[in-house]
C-alpha positions in Angstrom: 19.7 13.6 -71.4 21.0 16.3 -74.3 18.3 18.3 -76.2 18.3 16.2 -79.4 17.8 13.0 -77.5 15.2 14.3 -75.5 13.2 15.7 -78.4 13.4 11.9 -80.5 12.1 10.0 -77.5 9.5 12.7 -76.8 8.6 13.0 -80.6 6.7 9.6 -80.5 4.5 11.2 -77.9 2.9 13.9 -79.8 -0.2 12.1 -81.3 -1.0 10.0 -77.5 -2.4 13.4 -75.9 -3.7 15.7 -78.4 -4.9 19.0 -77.4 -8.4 19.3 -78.4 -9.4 16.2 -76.0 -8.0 18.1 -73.1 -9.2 21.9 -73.0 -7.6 22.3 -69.6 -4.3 21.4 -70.0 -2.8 25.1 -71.1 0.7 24.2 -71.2 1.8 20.2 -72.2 4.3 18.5 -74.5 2.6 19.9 -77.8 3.7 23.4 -76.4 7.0 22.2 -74.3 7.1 24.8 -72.0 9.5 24.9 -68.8 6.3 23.2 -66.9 3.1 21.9 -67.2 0.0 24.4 -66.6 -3.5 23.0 -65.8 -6.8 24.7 -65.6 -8.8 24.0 -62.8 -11.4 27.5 -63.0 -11.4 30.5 -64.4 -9.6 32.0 -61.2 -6.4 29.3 -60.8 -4.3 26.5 -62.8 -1.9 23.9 -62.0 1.6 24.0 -62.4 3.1 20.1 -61.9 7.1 20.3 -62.7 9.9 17.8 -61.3 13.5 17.4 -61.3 16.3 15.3 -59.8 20.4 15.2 -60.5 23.4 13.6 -59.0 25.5 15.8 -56.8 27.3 19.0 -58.1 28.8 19.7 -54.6 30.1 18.0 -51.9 28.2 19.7 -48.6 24.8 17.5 -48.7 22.7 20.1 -46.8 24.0 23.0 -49.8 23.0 20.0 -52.1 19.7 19.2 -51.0 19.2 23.3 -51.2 20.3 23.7 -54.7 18.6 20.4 -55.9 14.7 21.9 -53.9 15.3 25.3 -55.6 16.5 24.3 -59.4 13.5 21.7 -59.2 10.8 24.3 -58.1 12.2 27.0 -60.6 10.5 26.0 -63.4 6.8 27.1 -61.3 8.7 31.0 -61.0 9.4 30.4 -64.8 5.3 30.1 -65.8 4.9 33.1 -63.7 3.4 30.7 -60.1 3.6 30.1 -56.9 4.9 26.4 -55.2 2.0 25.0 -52.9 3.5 22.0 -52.2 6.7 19.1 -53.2 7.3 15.6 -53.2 11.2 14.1 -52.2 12.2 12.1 -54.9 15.5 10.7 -53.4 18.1 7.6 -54.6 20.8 6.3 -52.4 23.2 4.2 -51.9 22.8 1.8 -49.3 25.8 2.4 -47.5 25.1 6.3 -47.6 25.3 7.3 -43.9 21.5 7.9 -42.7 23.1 11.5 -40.9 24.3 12.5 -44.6 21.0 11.8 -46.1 19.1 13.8 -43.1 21.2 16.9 -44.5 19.9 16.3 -48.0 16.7 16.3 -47.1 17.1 18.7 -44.5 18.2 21.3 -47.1 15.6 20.6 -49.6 13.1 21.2 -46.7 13.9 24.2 -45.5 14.1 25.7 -49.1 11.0 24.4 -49.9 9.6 26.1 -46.7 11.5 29.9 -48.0 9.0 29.0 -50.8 6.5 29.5 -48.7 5.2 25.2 -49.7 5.1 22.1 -47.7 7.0 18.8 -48.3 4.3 16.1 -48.4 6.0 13.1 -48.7 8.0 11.2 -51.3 9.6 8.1 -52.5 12.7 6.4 -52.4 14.9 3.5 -54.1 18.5 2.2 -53.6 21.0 3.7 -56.1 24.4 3.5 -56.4 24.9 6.8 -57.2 22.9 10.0 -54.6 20.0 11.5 -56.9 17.5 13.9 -55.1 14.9 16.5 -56.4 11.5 17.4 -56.1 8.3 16.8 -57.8 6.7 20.5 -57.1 3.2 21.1 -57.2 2.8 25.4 -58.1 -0.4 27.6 -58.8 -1.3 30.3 -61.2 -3.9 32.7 -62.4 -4.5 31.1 -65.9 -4.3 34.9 -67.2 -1.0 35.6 -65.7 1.4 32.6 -66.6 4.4 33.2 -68.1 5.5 31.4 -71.3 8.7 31.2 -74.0 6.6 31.8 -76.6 5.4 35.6 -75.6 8.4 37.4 -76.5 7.2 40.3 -79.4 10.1 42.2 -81.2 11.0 45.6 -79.4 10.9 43.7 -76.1 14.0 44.3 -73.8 15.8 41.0 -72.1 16.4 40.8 -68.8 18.3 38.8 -66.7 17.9 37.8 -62.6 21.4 35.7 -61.9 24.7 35.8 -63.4 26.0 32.8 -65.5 28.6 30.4 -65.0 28.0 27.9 -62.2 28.0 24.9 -64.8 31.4 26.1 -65.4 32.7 26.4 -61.7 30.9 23.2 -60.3 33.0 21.4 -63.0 36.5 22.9 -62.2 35.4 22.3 -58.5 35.0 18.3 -59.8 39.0 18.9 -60.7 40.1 20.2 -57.9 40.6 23.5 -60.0 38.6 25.5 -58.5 39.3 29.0 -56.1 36.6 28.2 -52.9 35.5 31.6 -52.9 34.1 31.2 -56.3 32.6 27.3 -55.4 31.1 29.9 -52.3 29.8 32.0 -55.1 27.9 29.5 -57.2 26.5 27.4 -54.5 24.9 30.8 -53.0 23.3 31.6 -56.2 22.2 28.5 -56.9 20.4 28.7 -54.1 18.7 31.5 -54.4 15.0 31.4 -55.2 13.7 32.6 -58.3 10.4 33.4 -56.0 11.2 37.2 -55.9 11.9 38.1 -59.7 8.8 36.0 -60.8 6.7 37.4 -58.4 8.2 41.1 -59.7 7.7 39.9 -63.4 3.8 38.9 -63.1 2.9 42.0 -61.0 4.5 44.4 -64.2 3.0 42.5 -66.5 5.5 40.8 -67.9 4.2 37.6 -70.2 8.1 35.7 -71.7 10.2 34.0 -69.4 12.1 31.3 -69.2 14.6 29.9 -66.1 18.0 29.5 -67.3 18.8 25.5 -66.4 20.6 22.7 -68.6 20.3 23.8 -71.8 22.1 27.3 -71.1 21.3 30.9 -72.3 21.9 30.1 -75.8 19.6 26.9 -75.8 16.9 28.2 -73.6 16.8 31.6 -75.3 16.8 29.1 -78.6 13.5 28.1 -77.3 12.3 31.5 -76.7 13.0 33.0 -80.2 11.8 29.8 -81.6 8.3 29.4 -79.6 8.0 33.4 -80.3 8.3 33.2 -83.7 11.5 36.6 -83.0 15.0 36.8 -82.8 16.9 37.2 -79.7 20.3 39.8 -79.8 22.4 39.4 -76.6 25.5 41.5 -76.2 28.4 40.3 -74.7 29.6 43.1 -72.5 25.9 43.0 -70.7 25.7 39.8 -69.9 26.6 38.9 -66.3 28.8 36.3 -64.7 29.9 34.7 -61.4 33.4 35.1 -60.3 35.9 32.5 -61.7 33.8 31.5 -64.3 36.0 33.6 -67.3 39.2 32.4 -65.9 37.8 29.1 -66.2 36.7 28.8 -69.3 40.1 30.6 -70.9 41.5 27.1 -69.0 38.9 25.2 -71.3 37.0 23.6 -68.3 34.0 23.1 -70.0 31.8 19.8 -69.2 30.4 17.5 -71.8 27.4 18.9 -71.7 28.6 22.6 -73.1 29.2 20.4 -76.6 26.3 18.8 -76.4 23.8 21.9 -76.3 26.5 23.7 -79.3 25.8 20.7 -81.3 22.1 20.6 -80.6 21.5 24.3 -80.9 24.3 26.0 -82.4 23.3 26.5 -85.9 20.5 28.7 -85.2 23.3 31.3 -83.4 25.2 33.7 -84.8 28.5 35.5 -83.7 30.5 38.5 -83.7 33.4 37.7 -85.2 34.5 39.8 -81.8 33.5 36.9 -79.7 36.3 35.0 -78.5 35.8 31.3 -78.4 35.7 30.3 -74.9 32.9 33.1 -74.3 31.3 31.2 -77.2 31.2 27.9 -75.5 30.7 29.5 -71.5 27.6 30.4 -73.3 26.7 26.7 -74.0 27.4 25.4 -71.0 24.8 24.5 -68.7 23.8 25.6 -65.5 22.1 24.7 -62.5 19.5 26.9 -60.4 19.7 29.7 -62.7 17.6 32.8 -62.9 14.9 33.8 -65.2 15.7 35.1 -68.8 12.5 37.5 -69.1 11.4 39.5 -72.3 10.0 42.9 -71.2 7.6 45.8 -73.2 9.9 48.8 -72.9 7.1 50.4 -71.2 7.5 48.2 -68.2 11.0 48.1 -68.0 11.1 51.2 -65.8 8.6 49.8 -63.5 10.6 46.6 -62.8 13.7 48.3 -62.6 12.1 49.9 -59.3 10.6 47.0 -58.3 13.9 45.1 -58.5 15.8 47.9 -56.9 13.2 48.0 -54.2 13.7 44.3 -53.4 17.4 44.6 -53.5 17.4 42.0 -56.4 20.3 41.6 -59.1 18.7 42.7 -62.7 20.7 42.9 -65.8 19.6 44.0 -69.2 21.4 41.5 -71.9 19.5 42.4 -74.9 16.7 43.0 -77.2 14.0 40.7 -79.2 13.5 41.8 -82.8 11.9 40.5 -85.9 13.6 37.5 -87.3 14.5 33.8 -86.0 17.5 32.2 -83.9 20.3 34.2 -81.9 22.6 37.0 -82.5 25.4 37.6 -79.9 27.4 40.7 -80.5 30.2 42.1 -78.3 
């Protein structure tokens, strides 16, 4: 569902849960944060997220994988760990049971990396494969992360490069190199465990996981929820192999129009910009990492820490006073 759909159905909502009749509940729709955040004592909260899509590649045990990790993502957004999932799975009838063991075979053994448990799950015929995961997480209630904690001077960081949205789509079309298909599905795989865990032990309080909405719309939500403005320049920011080609081929899906409509008039270019970087920027992905806002104090710190871990870590930018987006060459 597109970001301006999404927030109409949701809007009705609003007034059905309000936030003084439930104390505990730290993070719900009146905050719209990447999960929902419960307090259960002063020494640990809830996270409860799910999350479920069609298939974006063909191997089902690399789908199941990518499906487990983008659905437990948003916990490593608010800063948690996953304790345990639920299988939420839709098949076709005639899907052969061996193909489906894969799926779920993947999701399994990503959600075991995680260092959770599957517990179970439900199914239904579909005519079209669906899986994800409903993921239960846990926090310190002092220590989750949130889009709204970004403060002007802050430095952005990044944790994967962009552009599988891009690359799964030319894949679709038969368009696509397989090394760079290789690429994407290996990143999308990768857990965002690592660079939460990194981000909540420097002290770190903004992030957000880089998903459907792409780094413009998410970091929309950021500068928005903060109350700042978000500059991203061009030349930092970091992206998968194939995924430039691509988009000078215009191989954009539907849904890079839909999140330019939605959130494009709170972003401004360089005139330097060229177009198709413009909409790459739009375009949504799957399994991305964390977009994080950092003190400049503790940049230095988790520039170690990253280093130490042999984790990818990019610096795309800087918050400063103001609203919306700024992306400069």
């Amino acid at each position: 569902m597109g970001p301006e759909t999404l927030a109409q159905v949701l809007r009705p909502l609003a007034g059905i849960f309000l936030a003084k009749d439930h104390p505990d509940l730290l993070v719900g729709l009146d905050t719209s944060d990447d999960a929902a955040v419960y307090k259960i004592s002063n020494e640990l909260a809830l996270i409860q997220t799910l999350d479920f899509f069609t298939p974006i590649v063909d191997d089902p045990y690399d789908y199941g994988a990518v499906a487990a990790a983008n659905s437990m993502s948003d916990v490593y957004a608010m800063g948690g760990e996953v304790v345990l999932a639920l299988n939420i799975c839709g098949f076709p009838c005639d899907l052969p049971p061996e193909v489906i063991t894969e799926i779920l075979r993947g999701g399994a053994e990503k959600v075991r990396e995680a260092g959770g448990v599957i517990a179970g799950g439900h199914t239904v015929d579909d005519r079209e494969p669906k899986y994800g995961l409903s993921v239960l997480g846990r926090v310190h209630p002092d220590r989750i992360l949130t889009k709204g904690a970004a403060r002007p001077g802050d430095i952005l960081v990044l944790t994967k490069p962009l552009g599988v949205g891009i690359i799964t789509t030319a894949a679709k079309a038969d368009a696509a190199d397989p090394a760079h298909v290789a690429g994407a599905v290996e990143s999308m795989k990768k857990l965002n465990r690592g660079a939460a865990r990194i981000f909540v032990r420097t002290g770190v309080r903004a992030a957000t996981d880089i998903t459907g909405f792409a780094l413009l719309g998410h970091g929309s939500e950021m500068a928005e929820k903060s109350g700042v403005r978000l500059r991203f320049s061009l030349d930092r920011l970091p992206f998968l192999p194939g995924a430039r080609e691509y988009a000078g081929e215009w191989l954009f899906p539907a849904g890079s129009g839909r999140n330019r409509k939605c959130y494009g008039g709170g972003v401004d270019f360089d005139p330097g910009v060229p177009e198709e970087m413009r909409e790459l920027l739009f375009t949504p992905e799957t399994s991305g990492g964390l977009l994080a806002a950092i003190p400049p104090g503790r940049i230095e710190p988790a520039q170690a820490l990253f280093a130490a871990a042999g984790h990818p870590f990019w610096i795309v930018g800087e918050v400063s006073e103001g609203t919306g987006i700024e992306v400069g060459v």
